[in-house]
N, C-alpha and C positions, 0 to 999 in steps of 0.2 A: 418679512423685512430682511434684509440684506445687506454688507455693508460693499457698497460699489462708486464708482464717480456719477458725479451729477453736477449742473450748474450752480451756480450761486449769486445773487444779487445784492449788492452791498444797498441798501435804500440810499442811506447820506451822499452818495457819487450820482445814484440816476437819478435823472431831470424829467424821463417821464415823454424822451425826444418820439419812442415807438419806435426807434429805427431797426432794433432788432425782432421786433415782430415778425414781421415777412421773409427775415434771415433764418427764422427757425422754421423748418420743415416739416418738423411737427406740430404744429399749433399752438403748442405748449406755455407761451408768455401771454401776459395780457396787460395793459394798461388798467391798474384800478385805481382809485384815490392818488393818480397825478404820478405813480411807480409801476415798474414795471416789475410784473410777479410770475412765479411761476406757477402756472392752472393748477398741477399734478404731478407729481414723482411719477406718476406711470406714464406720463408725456414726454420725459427727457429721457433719451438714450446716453446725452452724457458726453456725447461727442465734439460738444461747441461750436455751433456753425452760426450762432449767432453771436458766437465774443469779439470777433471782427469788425462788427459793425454799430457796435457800441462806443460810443466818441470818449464819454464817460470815465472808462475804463472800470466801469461798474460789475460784469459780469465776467467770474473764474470759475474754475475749476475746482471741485472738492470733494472727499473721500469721506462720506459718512452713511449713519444707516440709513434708509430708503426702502421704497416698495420698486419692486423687481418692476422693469422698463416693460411696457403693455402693447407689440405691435398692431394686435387688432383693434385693440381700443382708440390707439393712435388713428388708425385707418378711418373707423368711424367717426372720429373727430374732423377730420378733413374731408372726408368723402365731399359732403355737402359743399363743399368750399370750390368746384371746379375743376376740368380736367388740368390746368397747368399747376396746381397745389399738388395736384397726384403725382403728376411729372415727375415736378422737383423734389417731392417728399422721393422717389425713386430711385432719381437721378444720387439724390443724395446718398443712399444705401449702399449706394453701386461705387460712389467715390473710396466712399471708406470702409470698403469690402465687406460691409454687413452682412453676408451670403443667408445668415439663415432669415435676419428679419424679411431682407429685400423679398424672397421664398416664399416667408407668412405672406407679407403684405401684398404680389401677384396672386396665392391660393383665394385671399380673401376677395379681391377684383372678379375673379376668375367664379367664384360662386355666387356673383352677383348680388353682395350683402348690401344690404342698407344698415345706418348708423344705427346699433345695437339693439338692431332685430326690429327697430319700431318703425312703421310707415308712417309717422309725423313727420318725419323730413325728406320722403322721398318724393321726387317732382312729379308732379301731375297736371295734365293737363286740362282741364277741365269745361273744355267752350262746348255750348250747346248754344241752339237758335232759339231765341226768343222774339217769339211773336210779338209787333206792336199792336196795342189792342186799337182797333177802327177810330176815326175822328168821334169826340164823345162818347166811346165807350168807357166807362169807370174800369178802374183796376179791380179786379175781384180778388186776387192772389199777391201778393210780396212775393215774389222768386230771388234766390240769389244770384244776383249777376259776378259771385266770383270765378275765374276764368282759369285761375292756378293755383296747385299747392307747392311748398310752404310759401308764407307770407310776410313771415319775420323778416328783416332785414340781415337780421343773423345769418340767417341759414339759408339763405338764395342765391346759390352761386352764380359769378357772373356771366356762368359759357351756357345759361339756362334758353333752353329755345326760344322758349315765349318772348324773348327779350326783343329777338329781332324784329324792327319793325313796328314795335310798342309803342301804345300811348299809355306813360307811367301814372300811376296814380301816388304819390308816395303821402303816407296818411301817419298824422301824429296818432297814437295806439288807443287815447279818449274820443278821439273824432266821429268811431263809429257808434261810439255807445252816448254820444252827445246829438247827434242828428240824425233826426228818426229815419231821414229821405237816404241815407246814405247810398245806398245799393241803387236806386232810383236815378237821384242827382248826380254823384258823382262817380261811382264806381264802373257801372254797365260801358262793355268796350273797352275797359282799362286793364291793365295788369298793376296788381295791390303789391304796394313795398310798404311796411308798417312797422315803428319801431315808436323809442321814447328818447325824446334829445336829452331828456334831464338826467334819465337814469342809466341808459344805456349807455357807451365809451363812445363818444361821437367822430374821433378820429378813427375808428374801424367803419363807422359809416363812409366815412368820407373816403378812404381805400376802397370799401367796397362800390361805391359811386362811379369814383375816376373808372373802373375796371369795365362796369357795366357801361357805358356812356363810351368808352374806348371799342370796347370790341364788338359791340352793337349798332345797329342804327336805330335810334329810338325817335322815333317824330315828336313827340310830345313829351316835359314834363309837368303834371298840376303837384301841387305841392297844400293840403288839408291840411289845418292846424285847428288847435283853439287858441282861444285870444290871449290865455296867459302868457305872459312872459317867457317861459321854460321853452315856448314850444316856436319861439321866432331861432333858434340858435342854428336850428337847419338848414335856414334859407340862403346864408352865404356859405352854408358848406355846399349843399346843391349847386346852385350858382357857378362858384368855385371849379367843382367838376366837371357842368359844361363846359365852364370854359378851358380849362386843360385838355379836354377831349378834341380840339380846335373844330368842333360840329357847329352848327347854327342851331340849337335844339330849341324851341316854343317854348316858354318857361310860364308857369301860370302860378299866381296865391289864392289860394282862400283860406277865409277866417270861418272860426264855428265861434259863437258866441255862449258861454257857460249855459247859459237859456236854454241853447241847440237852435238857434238861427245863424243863419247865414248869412254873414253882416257886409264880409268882401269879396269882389270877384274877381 
């Protein structure tokens, strides 16, 4: 610990807009309980490029003790997120002469890291052919028809290949452990987007949508839910980001019933 400059978020000013999210370069804020927070002291360099864009006037400057600013970590934190996050995470270093982070952060590019050493978030492509079995031949095997890693919605950036040309499958996170057919029915030829609208910050989904849906051509979206409540909140963010996108994208619902049937199509 250290004592140095770091942001500050007053709660009673911010409303929770998000708008400085994607202002910060380092991924560092987040939207929780309707405020915006800071993830981690080892996220903020300190430097305010997101207090601009705060309507609020919620977010200053301030001089206390903290953990020393983390560029690798940082890196890690964004990798996952896209070549234009890398960019501007960059770009930004370079504005405000960061010479030694900017350094760290091409050495860490340069040796080809994945986020904090673990292959849980590095891309992978994963299609193989699968045989259809003869008219009337029973299934003997369940195979996975998953096609890519990661799967989270979190962590799938949107400049990710597989994207082009996609038919999305985007699956509430219960859905597969609710219908047994899932792999079967819905998934096979898809690429899986999987999150929880209840739990997860849905306004990062919905950034993360517009983006994919923008820089992509994706021909299809189906959209797997269950039938509670919690899990219809997606539908007009999806929707939404079509249509921002100004594409004609196929848009599809279905419902899983708590049973694990298949009640809409």
């Amino acid at each position: 610990m250290a004592k140095r400059k770091i942001i500050k978020i007053d709660a009673e000013k911010c409303n929770g807009c998000a708008l400085c999210i994607p202002n910060c370069p380092e991924g560092a804020l987040q939207i929780i309980d309707g405020k915006a927070r800071l993830v981690s002291d080892l996220f903020c360099d300190g430097l305010g490029a997101c207090m601009g864009n705060c309507p609020q006037g919620a977010i200053t400057i301030e001089e206390r003790e903290a953990q020393k600013y983390d560029e690798k970590k940082v890196m890690a934190n964004i990798v996952t997120q896209g070549e234009n996050v890398i960019q501007a995470h960059l770009k930004h270093l370079k504005e405000h002469n960061a010479n030694g982070y900017l350094q760290e952060a091409l050495d860490y590019l340069k040796a080809g890291k994945t986020p904090c050493g673990c292959p849980g978030a590095r891309l992978m492509d994963l299609k193989k052919e699968n045989k259809a079995p003869a008219a009337g031949e029973p299934y003997t095997k369940s195979e996975s028809q998953l096609s890519q890693w990661p799967v989270q919605i979190m962590l799938l950036p949107p400049s990710a290949p597989f994207f082009e040309g996609a038919d999305l499958l985007i699956a509430a996170d219960c859905v597969p452990f609710a219908y047994a057919d899932f792999h079967r029915d819905l998934l096979k030829g898809k690429v899986l987007l999987v999150g929880c609208p209840k739990l997860d910050d849905i306004k990062i989904y919905a950034e993360k949508l517009n983006q994919v849906f923008q820089h992509n051509n994706v021909r299809s979206v189906t959209y797997a839910h269950m039938e509670v409540p919690c899990c219809s909140g997606l539908i007009s963010v999806i929707k939404s980001a079509i249509a921002q996108s100004g594409k004609e994208i196929p848009f599809k619902e279905i419902t899983i019933s708590i049973k694990g049937e298949r009640i809409q199509c």
